[in-house]
C-alpha positions as CSV (number, residue, x, y, z in Angstrom):
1,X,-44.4,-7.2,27.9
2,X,-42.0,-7.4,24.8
3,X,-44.0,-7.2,21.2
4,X,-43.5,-10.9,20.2
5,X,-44.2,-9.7,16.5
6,X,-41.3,-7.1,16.8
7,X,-38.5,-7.7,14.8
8,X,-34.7,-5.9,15.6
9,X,-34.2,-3.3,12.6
10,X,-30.1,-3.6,11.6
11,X,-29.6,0.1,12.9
12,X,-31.2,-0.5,16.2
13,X,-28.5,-4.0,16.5
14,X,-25.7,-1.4,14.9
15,X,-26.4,0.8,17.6
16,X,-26.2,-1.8,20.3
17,X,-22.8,-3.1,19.2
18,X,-21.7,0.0,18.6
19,X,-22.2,1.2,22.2
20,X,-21.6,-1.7,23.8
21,X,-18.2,-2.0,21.6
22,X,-17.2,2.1,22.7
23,X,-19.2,2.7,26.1
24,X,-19.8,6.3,24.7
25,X,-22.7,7.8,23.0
26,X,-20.9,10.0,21.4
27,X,-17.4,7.5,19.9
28,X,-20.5,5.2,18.9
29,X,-22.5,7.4,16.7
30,X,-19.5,8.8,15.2
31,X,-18.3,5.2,14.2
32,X,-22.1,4.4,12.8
33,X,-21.9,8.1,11.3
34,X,-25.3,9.5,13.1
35,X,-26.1,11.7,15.3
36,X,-26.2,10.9,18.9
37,X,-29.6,11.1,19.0
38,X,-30.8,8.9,16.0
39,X,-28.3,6.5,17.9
40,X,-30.3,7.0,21.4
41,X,-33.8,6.7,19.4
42,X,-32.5,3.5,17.7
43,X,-31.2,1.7,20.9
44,X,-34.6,2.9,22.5
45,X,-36.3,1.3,20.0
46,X,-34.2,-2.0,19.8
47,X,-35.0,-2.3,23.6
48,X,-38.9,-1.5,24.1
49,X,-40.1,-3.9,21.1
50,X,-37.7,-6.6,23.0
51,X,-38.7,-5.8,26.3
52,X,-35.5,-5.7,27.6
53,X,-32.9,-3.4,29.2
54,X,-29.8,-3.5,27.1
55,X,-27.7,-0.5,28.7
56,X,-27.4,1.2,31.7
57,X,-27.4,5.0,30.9
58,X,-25.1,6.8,33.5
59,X,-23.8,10.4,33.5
60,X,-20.6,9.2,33.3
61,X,-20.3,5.8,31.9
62,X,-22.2,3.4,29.7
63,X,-23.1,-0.3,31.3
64,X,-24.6,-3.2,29.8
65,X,-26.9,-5.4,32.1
66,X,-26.7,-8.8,32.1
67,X,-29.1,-9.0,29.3
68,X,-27.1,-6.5,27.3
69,X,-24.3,-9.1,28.2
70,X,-25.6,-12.5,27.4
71,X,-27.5,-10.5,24.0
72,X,-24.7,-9.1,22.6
73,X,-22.9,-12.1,20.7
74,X,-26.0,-12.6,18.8
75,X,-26.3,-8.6,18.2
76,X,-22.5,-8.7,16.5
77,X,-23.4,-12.2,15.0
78,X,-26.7,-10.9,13.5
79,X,-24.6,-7.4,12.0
80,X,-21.7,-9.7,10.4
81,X,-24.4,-11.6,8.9
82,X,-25.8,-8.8,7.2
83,X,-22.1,-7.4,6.7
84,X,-21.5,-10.0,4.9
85,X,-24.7,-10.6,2.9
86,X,-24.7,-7.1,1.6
87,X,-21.1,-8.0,0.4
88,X,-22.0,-11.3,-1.1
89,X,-24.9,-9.6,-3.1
90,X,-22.2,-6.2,-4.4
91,X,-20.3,-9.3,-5.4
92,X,-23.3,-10.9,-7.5
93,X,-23.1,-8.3,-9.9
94,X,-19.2,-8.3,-10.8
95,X,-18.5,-12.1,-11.9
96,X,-14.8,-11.7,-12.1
97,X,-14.9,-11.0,-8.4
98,X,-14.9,-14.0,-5.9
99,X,-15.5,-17.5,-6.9
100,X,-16.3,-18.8,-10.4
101,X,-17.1,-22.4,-11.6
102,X,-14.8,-23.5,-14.5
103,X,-15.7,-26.5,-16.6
104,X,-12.6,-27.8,-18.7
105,X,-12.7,-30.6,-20.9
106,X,-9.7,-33.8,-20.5
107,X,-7.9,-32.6,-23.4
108,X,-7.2,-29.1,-22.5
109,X,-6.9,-29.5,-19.2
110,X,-3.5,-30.6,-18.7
111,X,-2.4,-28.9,-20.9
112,X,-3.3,-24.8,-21.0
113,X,-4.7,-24.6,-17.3
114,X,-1.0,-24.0,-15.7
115,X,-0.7,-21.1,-17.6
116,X,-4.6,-20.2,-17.8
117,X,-4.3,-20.0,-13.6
118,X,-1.3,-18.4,-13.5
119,X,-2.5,-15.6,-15.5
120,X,-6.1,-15.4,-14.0
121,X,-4.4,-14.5,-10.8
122,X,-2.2,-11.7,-11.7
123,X,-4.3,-10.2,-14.3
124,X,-7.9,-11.0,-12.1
125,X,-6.4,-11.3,-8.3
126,X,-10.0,-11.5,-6.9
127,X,-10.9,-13.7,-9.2
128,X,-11.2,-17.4,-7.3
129,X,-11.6,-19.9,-9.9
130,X,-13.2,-23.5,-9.2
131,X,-12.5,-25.8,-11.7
132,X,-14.2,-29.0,-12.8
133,X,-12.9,-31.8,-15.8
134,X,-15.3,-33.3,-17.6
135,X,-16.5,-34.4,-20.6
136,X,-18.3,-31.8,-23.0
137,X,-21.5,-33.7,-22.8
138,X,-21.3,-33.6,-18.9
139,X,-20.0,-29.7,-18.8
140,X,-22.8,-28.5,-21.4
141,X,-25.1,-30.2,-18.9
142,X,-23.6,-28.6,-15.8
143,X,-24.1,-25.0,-17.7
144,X,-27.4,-25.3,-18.7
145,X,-28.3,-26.8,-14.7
146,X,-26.5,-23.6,-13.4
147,X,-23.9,-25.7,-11.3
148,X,-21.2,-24.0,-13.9
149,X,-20.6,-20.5,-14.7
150,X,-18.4,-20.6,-17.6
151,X,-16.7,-23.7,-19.6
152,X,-13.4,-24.2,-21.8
153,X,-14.4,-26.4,-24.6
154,X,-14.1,-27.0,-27.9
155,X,-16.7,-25.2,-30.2
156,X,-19.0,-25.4,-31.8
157,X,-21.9,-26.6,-29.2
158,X,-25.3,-25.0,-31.6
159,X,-26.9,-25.5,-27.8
160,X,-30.3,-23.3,-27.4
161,X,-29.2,-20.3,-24.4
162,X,-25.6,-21.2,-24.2
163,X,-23.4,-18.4,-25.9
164,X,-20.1,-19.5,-27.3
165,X,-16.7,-17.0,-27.6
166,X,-14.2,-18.6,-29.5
167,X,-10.9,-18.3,-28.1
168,X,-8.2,-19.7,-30.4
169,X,-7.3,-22.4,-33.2
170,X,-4.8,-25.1,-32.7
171,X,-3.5,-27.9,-35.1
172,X,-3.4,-31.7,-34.7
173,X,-0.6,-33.4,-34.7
174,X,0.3,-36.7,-35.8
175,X,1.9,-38.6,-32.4
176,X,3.9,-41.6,-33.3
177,X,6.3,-44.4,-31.7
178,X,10.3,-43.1,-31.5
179,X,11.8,-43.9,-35.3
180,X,8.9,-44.5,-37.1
181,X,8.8,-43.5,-40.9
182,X,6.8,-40.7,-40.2
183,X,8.8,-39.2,-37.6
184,X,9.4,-35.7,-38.1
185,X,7.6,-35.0,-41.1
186,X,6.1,-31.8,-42.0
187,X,3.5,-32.1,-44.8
188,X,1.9,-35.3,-43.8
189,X,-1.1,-36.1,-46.1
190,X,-4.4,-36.6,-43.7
191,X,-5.0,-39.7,-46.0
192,X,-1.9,-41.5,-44.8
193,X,-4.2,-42.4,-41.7
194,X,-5.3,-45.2,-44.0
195,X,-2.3,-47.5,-42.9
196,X,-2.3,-46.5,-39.8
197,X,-3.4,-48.1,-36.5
198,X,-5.2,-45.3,-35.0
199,X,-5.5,-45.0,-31.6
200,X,-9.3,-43.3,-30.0
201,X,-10.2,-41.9,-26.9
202,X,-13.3,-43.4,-25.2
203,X,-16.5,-42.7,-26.5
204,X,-17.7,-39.0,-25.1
205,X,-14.4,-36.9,-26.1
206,X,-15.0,-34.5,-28.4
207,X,-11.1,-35.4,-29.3
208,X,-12.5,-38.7,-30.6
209,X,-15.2,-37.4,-32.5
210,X,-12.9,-35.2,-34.2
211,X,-10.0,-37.4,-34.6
212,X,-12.7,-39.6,-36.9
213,X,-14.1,-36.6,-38.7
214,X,-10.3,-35.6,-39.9
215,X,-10.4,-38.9,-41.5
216,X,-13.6,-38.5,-43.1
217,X,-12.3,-35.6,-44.7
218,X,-9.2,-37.3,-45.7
219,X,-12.0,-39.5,-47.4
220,X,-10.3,-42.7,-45.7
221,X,-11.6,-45.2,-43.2
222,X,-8.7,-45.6,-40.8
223,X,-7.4,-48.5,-39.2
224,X,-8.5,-48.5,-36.0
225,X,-6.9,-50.5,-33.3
226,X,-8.6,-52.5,-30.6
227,X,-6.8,-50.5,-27.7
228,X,-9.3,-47.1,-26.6
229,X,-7.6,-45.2,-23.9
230,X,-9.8,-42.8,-21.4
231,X,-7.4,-40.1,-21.7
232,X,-4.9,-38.7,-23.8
233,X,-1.8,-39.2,-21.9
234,X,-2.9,-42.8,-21.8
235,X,-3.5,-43.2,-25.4
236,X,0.0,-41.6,-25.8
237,X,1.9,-44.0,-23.5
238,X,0.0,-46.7,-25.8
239,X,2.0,-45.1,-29.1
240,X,5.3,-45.2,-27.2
241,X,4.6,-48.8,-26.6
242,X,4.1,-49.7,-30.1
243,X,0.2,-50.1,-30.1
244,X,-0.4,-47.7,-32.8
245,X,-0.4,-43.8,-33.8
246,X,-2.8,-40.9,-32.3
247,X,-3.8,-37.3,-32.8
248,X,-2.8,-34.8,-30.0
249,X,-3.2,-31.4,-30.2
250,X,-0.4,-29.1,-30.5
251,X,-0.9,-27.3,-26.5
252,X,-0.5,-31.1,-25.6
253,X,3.2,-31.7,-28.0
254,X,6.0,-29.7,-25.6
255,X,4.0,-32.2,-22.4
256,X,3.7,-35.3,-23.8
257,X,7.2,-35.1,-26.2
258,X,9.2,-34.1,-23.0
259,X,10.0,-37.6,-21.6
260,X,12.1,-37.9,-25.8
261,X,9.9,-40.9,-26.2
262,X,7.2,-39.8,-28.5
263,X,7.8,-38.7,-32.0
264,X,5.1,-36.3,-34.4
265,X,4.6,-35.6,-37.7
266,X,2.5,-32.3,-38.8
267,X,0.3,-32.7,-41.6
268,X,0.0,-30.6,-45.2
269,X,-2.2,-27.4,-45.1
270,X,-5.0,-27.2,-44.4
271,X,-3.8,-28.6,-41.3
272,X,-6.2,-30.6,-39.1
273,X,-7.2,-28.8,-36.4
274,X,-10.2,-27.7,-33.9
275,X,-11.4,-24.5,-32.6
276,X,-11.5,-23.5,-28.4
277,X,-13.6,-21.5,-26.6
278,X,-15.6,-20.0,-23.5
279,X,-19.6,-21.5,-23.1
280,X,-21.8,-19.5,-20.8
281,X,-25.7,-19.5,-20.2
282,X,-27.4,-16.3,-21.7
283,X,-29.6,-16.0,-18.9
284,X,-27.1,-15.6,-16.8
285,X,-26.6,-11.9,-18.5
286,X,-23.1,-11.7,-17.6
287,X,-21.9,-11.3,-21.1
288,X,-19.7,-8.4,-21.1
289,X,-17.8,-10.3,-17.9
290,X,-17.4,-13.7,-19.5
291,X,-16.5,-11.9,-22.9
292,X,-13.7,-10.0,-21.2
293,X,-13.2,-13.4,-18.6
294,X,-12.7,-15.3,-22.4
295,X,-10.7,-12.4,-23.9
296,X,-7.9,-12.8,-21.0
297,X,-7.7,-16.3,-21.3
298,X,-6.9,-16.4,-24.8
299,X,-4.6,-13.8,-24.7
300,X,-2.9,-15.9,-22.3
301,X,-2.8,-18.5,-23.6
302,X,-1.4,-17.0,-27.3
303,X,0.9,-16.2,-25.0
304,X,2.3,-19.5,-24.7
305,X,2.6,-19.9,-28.9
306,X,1.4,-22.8,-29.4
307,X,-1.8,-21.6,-30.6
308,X,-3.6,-18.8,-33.0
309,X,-6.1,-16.3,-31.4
310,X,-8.9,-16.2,-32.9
């Protein structure tokens, strides 16, 4: 009567599919790396708390029964499955192996994550990034649910347990309809924003927010036009067509100047600008991996020159 409490130890299933894989004792230890043996005392095992004959022991040859037979799928199932559970759990502890989420918010998108992928898979080849747009107020909420790893936003967040690594610094630029009086400019005054028909993302882009507080500064209340777009590329099509003026910044200018349609300005120092960086939970204590993870990306992204590292 088989033990129905018993349970198959790993080695006694190794030694199965071993043997039943080689039809040797001694090619099937040496593949496990026992002794013949510890392989005989395992299988032994494996068969009296199941009650059943697995192998037919010969002087010359090895045999499974029909058991052995109809068991042994499940045997090499059950051994892959620990396979690759141990593997999974070596993986666990190196983050910059095998998959990562990646949060990226609309307005950096576009525009760094050619070159941001590019790079991750020649300087992190078993790295297997997942990546997910959203707005910062969704991503900061993904990271602190644990359904993101790691998030490319624009700092700072002050958010209780998320740890933030700037990356780099990049200017706003003034985007403006072919031929206008501005075109072209390179010491733009922040304040001439007063007469002009400013053009906003929807509310929840931190590109929106910040576009306003460069105004502030400026200490003028711009002129802002009825039209709010929900990205940026939209907003800019809405400045080719005459609707008014927008702030882009400058890892969006070589994409959205390429069609020869759009014209900016740059303003006076201190430029406008915002700051962009890596967000990760603390209690994930993967810091030293998400440092290094954020110290690739903004080398790679210096790389392109349109921004300063940080």
């Amino acid at each position: 009567m088989p033990d129905k409490t018993y349970q198959p130890t790993i080695a006694g299933l190794r030694a199965f599919v071993a043997l039943a894989q080689r039809r040797h004792f001694g090619s099937a230890a040496a593949d496990l790396g026992v002794s013949q043996p510890s392989l005989s005392q395992a299988l032994s095992a494996l068969e009296t708390g199941l009650g059943v004959t697995l192998v037919e022991r010969t002087t010359r040859r090895v045999l499974l029964t029909q058991d052995g037979e109809e068991l042994l799928p499940r045997a090499m199932a059950a051994v892959d499955a620990v396979d690759e559970f141990t593997a999974a759990a070596a993986g666990a502890g190196q983050p910059l192996h095998g998959a990562i989420r990646l949060g990226v918010i609309p307005t950096v998108a576009p525009y760094v994550l050619p070159a941001v992928l590019r790079g991750l898979a020649d300087k992190l080849p078993d790295l297997r990034p997942r990546v997910v747009e959203e707005q910062t107020g969704r991503l900061v909420e993904q990271l602190r649910g644990g359904t993101l790893d790691v998030a490319l936003l624009a700092l700072p967040l002050d958010v209780p347990g998320i740890a933030e690594v700037p990356l780099y610094r990049e200017d706003f630029v003034l985007a403006l309809p072919a031929g206008h009086a501005l075109a072209g400019k390179r010491r733009v005054d922040p304040s001439a924003l007063a007469d002009l028909p400013l053009l906003l993302l929807d509310e929840g882009h931190c590109l929106r927010d910040q576009a306003l507080e460069v105004c502030a500064l400026a200490g003028v209340r711009p002129d802002l036009g009825q039209t709010r777009a929900a990205s940026l590329t939209t907003a800019v099509h809405c400045v080719v067509g005459g609707l008014g003026v927008t702030l882009i910044p400058q890892t969006a200018v070589a994409s959205e100047t390429a069609s020869g349609d759009l014209a900016i300005a740059t303003f006076a120092s201190p430029r406008p600008g915002r700051q962009i960086g890596v967000a990760f939970r603390r209690s994930a204590r993967h810091d030293d991996a998400y440092r290094e993870l954020a110290t690739i990306i903004s080398e790679i992204v210096a790389d392109t020159g349109a921004v300063t590292p940080v």
